[in-house]
C-alpha positions as MATLAB code, in Angstrom:
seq = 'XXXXXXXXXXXXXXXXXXXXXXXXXXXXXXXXXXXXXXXXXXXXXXXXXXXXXXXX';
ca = [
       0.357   16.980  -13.820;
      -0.920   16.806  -10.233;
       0.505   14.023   -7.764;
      -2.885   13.025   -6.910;
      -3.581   11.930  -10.765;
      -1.943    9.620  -10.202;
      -3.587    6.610   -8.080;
      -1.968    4.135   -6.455;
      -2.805    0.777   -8.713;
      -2.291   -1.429   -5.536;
      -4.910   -0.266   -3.216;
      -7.252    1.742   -6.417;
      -6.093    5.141   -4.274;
      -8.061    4.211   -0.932;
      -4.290    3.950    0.610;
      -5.794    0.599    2.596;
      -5.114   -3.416    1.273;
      -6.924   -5.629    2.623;
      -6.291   -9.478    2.889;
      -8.936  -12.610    2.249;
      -9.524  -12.881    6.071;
     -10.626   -8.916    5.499;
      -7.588   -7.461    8.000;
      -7.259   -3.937    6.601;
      -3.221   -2.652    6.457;
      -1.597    0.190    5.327;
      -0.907   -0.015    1.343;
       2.974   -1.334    1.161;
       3.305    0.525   -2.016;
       1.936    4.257   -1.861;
       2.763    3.654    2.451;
      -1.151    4.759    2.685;
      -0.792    8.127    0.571;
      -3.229    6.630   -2.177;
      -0.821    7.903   -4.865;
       2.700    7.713   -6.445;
       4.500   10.561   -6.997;
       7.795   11.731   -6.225;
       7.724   12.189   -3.110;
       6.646    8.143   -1.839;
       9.425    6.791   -0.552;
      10.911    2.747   -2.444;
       9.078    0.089   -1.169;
      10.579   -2.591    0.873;
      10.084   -6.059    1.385;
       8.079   -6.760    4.827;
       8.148   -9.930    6.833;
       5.054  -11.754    6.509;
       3.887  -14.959    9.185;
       2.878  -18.565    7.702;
      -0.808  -17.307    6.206;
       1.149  -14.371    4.745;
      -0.132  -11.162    6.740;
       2.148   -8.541    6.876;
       4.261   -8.457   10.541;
       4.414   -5.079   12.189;
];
């Protein structure tokens, strides 16, 4: 099976999230691949500021 059968189930394989005041990020999950496979490195826990967006 191909890597890229496999879709990332956070961001549907676009490799973007998005948040409800429509800021666009880099999926935190598949780190913007799109996919999960072997080669995507464990996710880590991000800091986040009082309305909960993701700090750089």
């Amino acid at each position: 099976m191909d890597i890229r059968d496999n879709p990332c189930k956070a961001c549907h394989g676009t490799g973007m999230l998005a948040d409800d005041e429509g800021w666009q990020y880099k999926c935190s999950v598949c780190r913007g691949a799109g996919f999960i496979g072997r080669e995507t490195p464990d996710t880590k826990i991000m800091e986040v500021d009082e309305n909960n967006r993701l700090l750089d």
